[in-house]
C-alpha positions as CSV (number, residue, x, y, z in Angstrom):
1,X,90.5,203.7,91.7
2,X,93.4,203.6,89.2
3,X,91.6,201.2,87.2
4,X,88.3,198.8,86.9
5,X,89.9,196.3,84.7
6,X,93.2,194.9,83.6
7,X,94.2,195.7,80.0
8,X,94.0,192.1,79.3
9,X,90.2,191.7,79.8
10,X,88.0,193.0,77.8
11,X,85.8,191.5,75.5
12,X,83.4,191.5,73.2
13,X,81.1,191.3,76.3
14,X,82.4,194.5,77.6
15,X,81.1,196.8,74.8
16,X,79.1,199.6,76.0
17,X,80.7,199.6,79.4
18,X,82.5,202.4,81.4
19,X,85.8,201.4,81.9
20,X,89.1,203.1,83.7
21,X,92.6,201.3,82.2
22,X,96.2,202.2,83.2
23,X,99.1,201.4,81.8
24,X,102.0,202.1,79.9
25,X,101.8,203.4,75.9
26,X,103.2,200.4,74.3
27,X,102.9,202.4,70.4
28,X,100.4,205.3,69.1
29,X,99.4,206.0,65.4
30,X,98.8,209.4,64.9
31,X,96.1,210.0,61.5
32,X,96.1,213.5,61.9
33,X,92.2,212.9,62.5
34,X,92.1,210.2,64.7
35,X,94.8,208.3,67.4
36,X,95.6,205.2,68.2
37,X,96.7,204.2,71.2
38,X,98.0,200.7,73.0
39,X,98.0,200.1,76.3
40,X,100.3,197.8,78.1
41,X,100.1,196.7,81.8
42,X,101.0,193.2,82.9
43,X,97.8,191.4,81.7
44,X,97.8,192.5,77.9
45,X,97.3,195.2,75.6
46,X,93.8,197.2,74.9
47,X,93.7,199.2,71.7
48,X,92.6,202.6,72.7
49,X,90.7,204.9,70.0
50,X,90.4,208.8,70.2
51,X,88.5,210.4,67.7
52,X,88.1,213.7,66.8
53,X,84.3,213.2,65.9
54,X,83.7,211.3,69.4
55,X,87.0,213.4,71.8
56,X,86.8,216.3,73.4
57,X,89.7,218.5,71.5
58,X,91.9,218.7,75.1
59,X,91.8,215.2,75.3
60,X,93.0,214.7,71.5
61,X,95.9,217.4,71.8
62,X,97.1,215.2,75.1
63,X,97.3,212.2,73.1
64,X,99.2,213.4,70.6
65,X,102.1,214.3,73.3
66,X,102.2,210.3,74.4
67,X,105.6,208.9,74.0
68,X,106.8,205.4,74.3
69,X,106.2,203.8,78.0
70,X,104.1,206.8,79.2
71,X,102.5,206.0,82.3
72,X,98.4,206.9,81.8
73,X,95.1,206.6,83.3
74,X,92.3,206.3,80.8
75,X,88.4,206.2,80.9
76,X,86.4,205.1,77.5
77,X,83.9,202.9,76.6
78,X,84.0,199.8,75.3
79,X,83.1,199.6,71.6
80,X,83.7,197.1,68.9
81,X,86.9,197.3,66.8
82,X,85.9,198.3,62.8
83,X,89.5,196.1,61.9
84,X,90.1,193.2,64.6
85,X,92.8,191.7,65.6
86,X,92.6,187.8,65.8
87,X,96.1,187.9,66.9
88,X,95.3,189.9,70.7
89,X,92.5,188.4,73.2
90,X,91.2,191.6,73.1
91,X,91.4,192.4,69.4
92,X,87.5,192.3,69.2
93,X,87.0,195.3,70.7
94,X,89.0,199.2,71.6
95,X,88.3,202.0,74.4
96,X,86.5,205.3,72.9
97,X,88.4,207.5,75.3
98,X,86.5,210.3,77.4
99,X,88.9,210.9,79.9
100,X,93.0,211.4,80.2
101,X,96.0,211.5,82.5
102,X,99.3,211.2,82.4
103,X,100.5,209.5,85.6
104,X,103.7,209.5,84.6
105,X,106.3,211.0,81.6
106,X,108.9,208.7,80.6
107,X,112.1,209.0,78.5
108,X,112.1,206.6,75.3
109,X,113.4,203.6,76.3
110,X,117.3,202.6,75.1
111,X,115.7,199.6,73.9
112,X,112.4,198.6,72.1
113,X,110.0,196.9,75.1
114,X,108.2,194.4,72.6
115,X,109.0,190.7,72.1
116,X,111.4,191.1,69.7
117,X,113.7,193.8,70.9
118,X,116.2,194.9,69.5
119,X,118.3,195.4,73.0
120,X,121.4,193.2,73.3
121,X,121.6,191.6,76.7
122,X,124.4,193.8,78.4
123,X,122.3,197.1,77.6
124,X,118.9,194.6,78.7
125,X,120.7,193.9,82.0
126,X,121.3,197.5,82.7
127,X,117.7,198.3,82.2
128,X,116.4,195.1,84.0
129,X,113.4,197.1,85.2
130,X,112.6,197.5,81.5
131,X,113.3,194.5,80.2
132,X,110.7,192.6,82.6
133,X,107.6,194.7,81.0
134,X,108.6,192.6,78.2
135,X,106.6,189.4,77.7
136,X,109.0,186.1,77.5
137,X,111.0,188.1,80.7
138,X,107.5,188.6,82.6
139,X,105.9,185.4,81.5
140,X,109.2,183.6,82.5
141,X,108.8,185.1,86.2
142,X,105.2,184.1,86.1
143,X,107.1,180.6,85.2
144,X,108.4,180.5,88.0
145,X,106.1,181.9,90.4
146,X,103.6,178.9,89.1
147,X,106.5,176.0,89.9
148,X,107.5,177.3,93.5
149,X,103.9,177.2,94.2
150,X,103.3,173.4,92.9
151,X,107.0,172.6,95.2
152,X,105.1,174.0,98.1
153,X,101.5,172.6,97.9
154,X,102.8,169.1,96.7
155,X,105.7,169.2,99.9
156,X,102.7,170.8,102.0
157,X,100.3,168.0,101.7
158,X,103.0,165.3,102.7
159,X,103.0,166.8,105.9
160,X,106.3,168.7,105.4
161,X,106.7,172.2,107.3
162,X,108.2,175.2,105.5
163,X,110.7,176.8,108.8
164,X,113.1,179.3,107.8
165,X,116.9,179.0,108.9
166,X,119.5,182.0,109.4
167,X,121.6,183.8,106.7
168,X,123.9,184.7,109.1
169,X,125.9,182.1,110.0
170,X,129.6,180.6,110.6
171,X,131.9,180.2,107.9
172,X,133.5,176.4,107.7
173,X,136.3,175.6,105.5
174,X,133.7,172.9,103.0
175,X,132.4,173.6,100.3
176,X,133.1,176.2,97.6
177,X,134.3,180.0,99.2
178,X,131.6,181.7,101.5
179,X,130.6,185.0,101.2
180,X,131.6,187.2,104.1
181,X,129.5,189.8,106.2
182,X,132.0,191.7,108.7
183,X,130.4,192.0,112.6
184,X,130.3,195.9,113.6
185,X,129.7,194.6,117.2
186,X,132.6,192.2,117.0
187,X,134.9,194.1,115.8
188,X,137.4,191.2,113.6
189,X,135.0,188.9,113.6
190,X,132.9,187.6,111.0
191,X,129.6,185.9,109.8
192,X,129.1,183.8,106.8
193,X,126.4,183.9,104.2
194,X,124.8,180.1,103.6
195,X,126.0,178.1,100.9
196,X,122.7,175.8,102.3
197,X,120.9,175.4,105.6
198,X,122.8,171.7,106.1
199,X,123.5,172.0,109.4
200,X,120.4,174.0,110.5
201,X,117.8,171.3,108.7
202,X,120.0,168.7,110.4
203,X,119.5,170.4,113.8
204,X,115.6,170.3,113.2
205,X,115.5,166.6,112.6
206,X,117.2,166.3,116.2
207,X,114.3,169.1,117.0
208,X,111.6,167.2,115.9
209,X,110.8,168.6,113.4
210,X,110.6,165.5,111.4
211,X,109.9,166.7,107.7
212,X,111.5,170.1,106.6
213,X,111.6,172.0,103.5
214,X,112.2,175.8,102.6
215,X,112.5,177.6,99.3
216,X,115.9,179.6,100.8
217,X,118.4,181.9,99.0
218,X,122.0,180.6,99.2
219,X,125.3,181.6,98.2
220,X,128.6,180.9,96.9
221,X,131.7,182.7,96.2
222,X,132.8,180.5,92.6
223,X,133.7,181.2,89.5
224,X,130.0,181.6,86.8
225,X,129.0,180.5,84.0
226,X,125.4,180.9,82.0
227,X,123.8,178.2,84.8
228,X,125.5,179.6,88.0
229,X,124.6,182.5,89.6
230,X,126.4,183.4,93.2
231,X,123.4,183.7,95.2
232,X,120.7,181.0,94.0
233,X,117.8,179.8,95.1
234,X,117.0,175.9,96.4
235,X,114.2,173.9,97.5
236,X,115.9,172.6,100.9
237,X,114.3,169.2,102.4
238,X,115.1,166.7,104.9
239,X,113.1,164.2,106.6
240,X,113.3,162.0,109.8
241,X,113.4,158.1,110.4
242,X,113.9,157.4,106.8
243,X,116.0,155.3,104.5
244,X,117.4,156.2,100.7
245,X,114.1,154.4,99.2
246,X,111.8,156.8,101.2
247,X,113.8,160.0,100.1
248,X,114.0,158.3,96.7
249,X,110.0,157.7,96.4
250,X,109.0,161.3,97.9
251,X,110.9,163.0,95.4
252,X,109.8,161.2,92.5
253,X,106.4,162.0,93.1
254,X,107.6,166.0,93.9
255,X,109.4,165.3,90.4
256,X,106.1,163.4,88.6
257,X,104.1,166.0,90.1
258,X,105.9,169.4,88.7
259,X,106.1,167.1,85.0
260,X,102.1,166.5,85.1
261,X,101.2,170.0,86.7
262,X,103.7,172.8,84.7
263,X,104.2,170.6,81.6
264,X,101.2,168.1,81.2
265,X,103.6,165.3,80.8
266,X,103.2,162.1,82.5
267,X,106.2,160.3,83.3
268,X,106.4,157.0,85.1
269,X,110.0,155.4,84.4
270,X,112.6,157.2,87.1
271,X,115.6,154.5,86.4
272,X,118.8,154.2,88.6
273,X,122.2,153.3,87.6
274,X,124.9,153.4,89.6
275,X,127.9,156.3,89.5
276,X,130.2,153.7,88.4
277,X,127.9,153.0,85.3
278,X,127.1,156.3,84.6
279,X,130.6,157.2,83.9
280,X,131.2,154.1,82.0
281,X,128.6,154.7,79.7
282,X,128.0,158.0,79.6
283,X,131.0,160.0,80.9
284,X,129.7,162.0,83.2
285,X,127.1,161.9,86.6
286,X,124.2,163.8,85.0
287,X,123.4,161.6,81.8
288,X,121.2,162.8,79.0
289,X,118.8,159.5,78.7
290,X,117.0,161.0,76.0
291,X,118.9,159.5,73.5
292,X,121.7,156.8,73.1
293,X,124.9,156.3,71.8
294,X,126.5,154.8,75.2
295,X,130.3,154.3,75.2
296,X,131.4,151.4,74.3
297,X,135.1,150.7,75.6
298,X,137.3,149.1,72.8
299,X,140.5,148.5,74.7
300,X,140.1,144.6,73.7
301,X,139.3,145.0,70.1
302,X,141.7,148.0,69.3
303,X,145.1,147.3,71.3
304,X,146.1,144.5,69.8
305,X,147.5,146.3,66.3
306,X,150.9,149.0,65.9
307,X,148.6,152.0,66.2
308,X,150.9,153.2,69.1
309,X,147.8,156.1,69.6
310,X,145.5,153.2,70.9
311,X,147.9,151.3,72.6
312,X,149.5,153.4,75.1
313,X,145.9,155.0,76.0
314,X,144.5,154.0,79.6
315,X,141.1,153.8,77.5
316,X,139.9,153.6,74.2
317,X,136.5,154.2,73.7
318,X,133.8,155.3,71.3
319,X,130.2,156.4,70.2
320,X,128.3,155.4,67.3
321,X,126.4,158.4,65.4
322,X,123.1,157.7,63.8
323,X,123.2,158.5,60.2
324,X,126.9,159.8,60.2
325,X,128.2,157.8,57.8
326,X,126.9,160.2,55.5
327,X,129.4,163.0,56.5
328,X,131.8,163.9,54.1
329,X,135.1,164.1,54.7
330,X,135.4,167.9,55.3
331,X,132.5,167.7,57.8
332,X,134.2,165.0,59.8
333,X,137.2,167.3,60.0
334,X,135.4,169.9,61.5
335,X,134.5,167.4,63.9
336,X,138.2,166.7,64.3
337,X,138.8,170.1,65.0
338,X,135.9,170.3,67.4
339,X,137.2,168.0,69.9
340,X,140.4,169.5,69.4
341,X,139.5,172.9,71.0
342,X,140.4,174.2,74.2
343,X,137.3,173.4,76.0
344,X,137.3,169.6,74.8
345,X,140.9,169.1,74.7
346,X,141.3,166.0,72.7
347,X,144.5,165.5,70.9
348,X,142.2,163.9,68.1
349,X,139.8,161.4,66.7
350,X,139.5,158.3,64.9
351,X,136.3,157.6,63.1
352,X,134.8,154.3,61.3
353,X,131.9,155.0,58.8
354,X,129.9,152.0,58.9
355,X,128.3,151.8,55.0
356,X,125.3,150.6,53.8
357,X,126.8,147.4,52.4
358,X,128.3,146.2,55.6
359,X,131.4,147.5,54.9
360,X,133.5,149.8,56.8
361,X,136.1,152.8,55.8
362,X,138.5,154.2,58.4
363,X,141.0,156.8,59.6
364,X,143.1,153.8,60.6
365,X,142.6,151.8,58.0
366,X,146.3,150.9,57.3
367,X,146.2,149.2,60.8
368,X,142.9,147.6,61.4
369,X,140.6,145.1,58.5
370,X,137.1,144.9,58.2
371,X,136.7,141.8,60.9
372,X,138.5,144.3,63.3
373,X,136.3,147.5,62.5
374,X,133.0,144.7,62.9
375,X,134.3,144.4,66.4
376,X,134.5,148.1,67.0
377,X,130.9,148.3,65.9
378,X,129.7,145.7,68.1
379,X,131.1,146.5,70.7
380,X,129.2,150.6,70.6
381,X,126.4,149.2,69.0
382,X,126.6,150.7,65.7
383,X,124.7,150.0,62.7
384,X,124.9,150.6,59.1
385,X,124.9,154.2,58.1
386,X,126.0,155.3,61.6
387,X,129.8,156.8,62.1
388,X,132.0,155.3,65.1
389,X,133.9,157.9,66.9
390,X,136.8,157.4,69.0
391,X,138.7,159.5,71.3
392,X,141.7,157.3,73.5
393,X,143.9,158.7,76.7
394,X,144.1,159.1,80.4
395,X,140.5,157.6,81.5
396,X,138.9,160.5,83.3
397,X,140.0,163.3,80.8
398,X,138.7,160.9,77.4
399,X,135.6,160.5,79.3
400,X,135.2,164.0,79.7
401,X,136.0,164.5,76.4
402,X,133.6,161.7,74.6
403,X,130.9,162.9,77.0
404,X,130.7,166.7,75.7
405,X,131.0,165.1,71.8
406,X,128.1,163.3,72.7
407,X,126.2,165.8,74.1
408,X,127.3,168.0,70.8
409,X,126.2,164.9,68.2
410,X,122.6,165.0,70.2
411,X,122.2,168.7,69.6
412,X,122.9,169.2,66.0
413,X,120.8,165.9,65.5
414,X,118.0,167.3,67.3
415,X,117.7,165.0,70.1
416,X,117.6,167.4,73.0
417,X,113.8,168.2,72.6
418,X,113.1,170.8,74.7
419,X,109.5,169.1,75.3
420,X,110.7,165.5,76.1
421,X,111.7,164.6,80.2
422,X,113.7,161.8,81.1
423,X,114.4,161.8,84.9
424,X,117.3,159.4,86.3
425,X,118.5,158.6,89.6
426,X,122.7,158.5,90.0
427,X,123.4,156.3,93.1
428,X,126.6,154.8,95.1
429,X,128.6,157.9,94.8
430,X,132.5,158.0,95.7
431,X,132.0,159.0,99.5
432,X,135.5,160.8,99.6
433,X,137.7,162.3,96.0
434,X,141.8,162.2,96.4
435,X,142.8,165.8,96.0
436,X,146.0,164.8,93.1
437,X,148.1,167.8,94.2
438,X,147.6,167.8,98.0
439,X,147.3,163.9,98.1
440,X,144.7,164.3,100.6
441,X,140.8,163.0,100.2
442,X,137.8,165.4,100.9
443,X,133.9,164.8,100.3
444,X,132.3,164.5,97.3
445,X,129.0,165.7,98.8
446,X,129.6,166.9,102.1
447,X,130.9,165.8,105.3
448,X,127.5,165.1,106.8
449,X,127.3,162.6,104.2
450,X,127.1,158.5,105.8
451,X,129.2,156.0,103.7
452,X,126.8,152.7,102.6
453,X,125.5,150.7,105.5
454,X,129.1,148.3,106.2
455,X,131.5,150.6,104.4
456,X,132.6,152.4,107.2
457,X,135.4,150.0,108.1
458,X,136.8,150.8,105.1
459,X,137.3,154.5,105.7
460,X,140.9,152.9,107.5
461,X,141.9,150.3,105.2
462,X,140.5,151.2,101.2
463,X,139.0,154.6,101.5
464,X,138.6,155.6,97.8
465,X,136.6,152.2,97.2
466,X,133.8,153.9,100.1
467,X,131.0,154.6,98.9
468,X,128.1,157.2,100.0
469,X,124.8,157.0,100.8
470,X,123.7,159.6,98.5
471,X,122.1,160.2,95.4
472,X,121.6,162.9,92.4
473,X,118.9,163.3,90.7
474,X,119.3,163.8,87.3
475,X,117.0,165.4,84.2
476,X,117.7,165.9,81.3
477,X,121.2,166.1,81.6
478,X,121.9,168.3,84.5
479,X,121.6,167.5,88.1
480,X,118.0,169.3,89.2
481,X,119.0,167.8,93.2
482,X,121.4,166.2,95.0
483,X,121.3,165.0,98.7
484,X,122.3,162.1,101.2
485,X,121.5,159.9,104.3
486,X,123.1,162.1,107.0
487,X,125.7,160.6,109.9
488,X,123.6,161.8,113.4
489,X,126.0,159.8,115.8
490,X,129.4,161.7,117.4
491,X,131.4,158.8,116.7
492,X,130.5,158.3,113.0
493,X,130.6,162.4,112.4
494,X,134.6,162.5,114.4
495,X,135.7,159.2,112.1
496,X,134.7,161.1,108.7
497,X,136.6,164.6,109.9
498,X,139.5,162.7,111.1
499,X,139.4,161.0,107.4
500,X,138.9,164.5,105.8
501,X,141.9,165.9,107.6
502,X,140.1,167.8,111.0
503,X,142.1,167.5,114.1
504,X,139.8,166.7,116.9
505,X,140.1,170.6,118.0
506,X,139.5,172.1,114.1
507,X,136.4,169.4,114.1
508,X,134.8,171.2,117.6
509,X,135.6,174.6,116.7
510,X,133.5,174.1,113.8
511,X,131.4,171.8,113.8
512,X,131.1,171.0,117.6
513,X,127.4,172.6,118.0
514,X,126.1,169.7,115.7
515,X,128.6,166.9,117.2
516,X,126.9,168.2,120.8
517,X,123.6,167.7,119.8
518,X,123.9,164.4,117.9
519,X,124.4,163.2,122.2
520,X,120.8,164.2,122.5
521,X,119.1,161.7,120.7
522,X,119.4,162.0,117.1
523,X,117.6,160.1,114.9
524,X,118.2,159.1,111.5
525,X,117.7,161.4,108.7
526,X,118.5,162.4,105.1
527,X,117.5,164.7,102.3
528,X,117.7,166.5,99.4
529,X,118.2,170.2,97.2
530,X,116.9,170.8,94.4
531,X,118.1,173.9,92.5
532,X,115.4,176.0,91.9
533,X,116.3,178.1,89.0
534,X,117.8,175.1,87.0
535,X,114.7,173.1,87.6
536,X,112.9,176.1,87.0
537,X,114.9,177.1,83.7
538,X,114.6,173.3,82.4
539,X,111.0,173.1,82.9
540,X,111.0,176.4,80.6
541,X,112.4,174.6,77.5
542,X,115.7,176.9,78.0
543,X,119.6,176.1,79.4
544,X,119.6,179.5,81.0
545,X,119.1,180.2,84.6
546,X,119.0,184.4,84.4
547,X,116.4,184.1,81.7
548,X,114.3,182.9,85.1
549,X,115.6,185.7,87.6
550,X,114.3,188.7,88.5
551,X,117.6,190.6,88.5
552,X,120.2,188.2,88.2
553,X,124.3,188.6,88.0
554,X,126.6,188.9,84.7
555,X,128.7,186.4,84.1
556,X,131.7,188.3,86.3
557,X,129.2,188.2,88.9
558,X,127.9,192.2,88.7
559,X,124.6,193.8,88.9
560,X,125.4,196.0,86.1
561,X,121.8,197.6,87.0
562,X,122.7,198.6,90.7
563,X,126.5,198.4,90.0
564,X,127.6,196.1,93.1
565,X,129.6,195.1,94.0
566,X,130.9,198.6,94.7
567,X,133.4,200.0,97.6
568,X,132.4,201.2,100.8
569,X,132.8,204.3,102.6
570,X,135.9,204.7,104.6
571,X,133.8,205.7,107.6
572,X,131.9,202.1,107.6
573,X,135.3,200.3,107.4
574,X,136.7,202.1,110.1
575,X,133.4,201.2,112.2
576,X,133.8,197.6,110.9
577,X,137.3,197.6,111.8
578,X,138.6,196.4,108.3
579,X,141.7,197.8,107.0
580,X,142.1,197.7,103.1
581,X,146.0,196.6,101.9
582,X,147.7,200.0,100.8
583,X,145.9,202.2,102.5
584,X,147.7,204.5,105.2
């Protein structure tokens, strides 16, 4: 027996027991006279004490060879601490060592393993095996490992049934890139890793399975950034004979569920607004309720002056700031400049401080008065003391725009509380999005995807006006899931290829194992994903999905650790049949 108790539990109730610890040497203290030690495992630290009066002399000459992270086995007894630690849940109390071993040497670490380290992240990456015996990367995992466990008790006592579905499966041309796995028994040939089990949980409604889920691994071959990784993890459901509201209602109470369990939070509201809407007022699908300052479009009350900017702008719209009338003018200019980066792209921005008095100063002032500037304020709801700011141009891009400066306001006004949930659900999607350089439409969500009961006439006649029978949920600001009614008739699926640009002979070659088995009775059914490591990460208080993975990918997608990806052997690619260009 390596040990008879974690490092993390002993107590004051423990004193005059025989105990065995192991563990790794988190720091020693060498007083010439006396040692001490702490011990690390995954549970805590326990102070351990060797004493020249009380240790054998062996025993004190070993501990004076412990380096950082040695791996040891220890038996002491439990005695109380002269100088105790209120700070540790065991700092009543230290192990009088009797007994010694090193398990296990160990070099000093490249970086400290405490809290605080003093490791950047590329050289923390590298050492990933390290950097999870520290506490925020171990309690994170233990994060984690709590929610998956609350997704599958609440999903397991509404009757749904965790199946697992292949990772080897067909490529199809949706969707971002697939990942590729070469056949050594068919030679030329190929399987795909799953960018999500759609088809396969589809196939399982037709099976009878009636109410699916699985916490699966999926992958996709796109460019990262800090909240994509290219394999990821989802919590994958669909469920039989149902309707939006029943997929809707279920996954509130999953949502109300993880709020009340991991974060004690109650939360009742789940409000919907319509895709339209959300872009209206917010700029983007996956609106930040936490806080206000909706857009308010000012193309009525601002075009009608010589400010050429304003008037030859598709849209002019704006956001009120609470409190930013008190900017000066230099910090306003940074603003200016802000937008004006690279990764906002705005040309520029108009602002209106509205004053105490009821007054108003503008950028513009040469072309608009105060019964003007009154209008502008009405119109985004601002009040005295806030600042109006206004970005104009092409609709989609000054959306885009408006939305991250409003995202940017909230954060450096601290209205992103890390502690504070406010769930949303983004309905009546686009069902297809025009393609501006090929001219042709594909799906917003997927193909699989049903347009609004008495929409699919449309498809022929009006089909960016379709909508889809799908839905996002949002938190937060980002989108935790995102899923749809399904089609599950053959004539239904072949319209929406043929409208997505499949000849009949492209739409059997790849999807003609689901087209055959809607002809065997399938019901209707629809579902949803939820991204595990964003939920996961958000639940955390942080916007980071790695900070919640074992041994996640840089942002180039390597494992810096393992170094992969890495080439192959010559000998495996000539049993794969694969060919690299300019080589003989």
């Amino acid at each position: 027996m390596y040990r008879s108790h974690s490092c993390g539990e002993l107590r004051a109730s423990h004193i005059n027991t025989e105990v065995t610890l192991a563990g790794w040497v988190q720091k020693s203290r060498d007083k010439g006279f006396m040692i001490w030690v702490d011990l690390r495992d995954r549970y805590g630290i326990t102070q351990l004490i060797f004493d020249e009066d009380r240790t054998s002399k062996n025993i004190i000459e070993k501990a004076k060879e412990l380096g950082r992270e040695f791996v040891i086995q220890v038996t002491g007894t439990v005695i109380e601490r002269q100088s105790k630690n209120p700070n540790m849940e065991t700092g009543d109390v230290e192990v009088l060592v009797t007994k010694l071993e090193v398990l296990n040497e160990a070099l000093l670490p490249p970086f400290t393993i405490e809290d605080d380290t003093d490791g950047g992240e590329d050289i923390r990456m590298k050492y990933r095996y390290l950097d999870i015996r520290r506490n925020p990367v171990k309690e994170n995992l233990m994060f984690r490992h709590k929610v998956s466990m609350e997704v599958r008790k609440y999903l397991s006592d509404e009757g749904f049934i965790d199946v697992e579905t292949p990772y080897l499966i067909k490529s199809t041309p949706e969707g971002a890139r697939d990942f590729l796995v070469p056949s050594r028994m068919n030679e030329g040939q190929f399987y795909a890793l799953p960018q999500s089990p759609q088809t396969f949980k589809q196939l399982l409604m037709i099976g009878g399975v009636d109410k699916y889920f699985q916490i699966v691994k999926c992958f996709r071959d796109e460019d990262l950034r800090a909240d994509r990784q290219p394999e990821f993890t989802q919590i994958d459901c669909e469920m039989a004979f149902v309707e939006q509201e029943d997929i809707l209602n279920t996954f509130e109470g999953l949502t109300r569920h993880l709020l009340k369990e991991i974060k004690g939070v109650e939360v009742n509201s789940f409000p919907r607004i319509q895709f339209d809407d959300a872009m209206r007022l917010y700029g983007n699908d996956k609106p930040d309720i936490r806080f206000g300052m909706e857009f308010g479009e000012l193309n009525v009350v601002a075009q009608h002056k010589e400010f050429n900017v304003f008037n030859k702008a598709d849209l002019v719209v704006g956001i009120a700031v609470p409190g930013g009338a008190s900017y000066t003018r230099k910090e306003i200019d940074k603003l200016v400049d802000w937008v004006k980066r690279p990764q906002v792209g705005a040309l520029g921005m108009v602002y209106v401080k509205c004053n105490e008095d009821g007054s108003f100063k503008s950028s513009v002032d040469k072309f608009y008065d105060q019964e003007d500037l009154a209008k502008w304020a009405e119109t985004t709801g601002a009040k005295s003391g806030d600042l109006i700011c206004v970005l104009s141009g092409e609709t989609n891009k000054v959306r885009a725009q408006l939305s991250a400066l409003r995202m940017e306001m909230a954060e450096r006004l601290g209205l992103r509380r890390a502690d504070e949930f406010a769930p949303l659900w983004v309905v009546d999607f686009p069902l297809l999005e025009l393609d501006e350089e090929t001219g042709h439409y594909h799906a917003m969500h997927h193909p699989f995807t049903s347009p609004k009961p008495g929409q699919l006439e449309l498809l022929d006649t009006d089909p960016g006006s379709v909508k889809a029978n799908a839905y996002d949920l949002v938190l937060n600001g980002n989108e935790i899931g995102g899923g749809s009614i399904r089609i599950h008739d053959k004539e239904t699926q072949a319209i929406m290829f043929k409208h997505l640009g499949f000849t009949d002979e492209e739409a059997k070659e790849q999807f003609g194992f689901l087209m055959d088995a809607f002809q065997y009775g399938a019901p209707p059914h629809g579902g949803i994903a939820f991204g595990l490591d964003r939920l996961v990460s958000i639940l955390g208080g942080q916007e980071t999905i790695r900070d919640f993975i074992a041994f996640p990918k840089n942002n180039s997608g390597r494992d810096v650790m393992i170094d992969a990806p890495a080439t192959i052997d010559e000998v495996q690619l000539q049993e794969l049949g694969i060919k690299l260009k300019n080589t003989p």
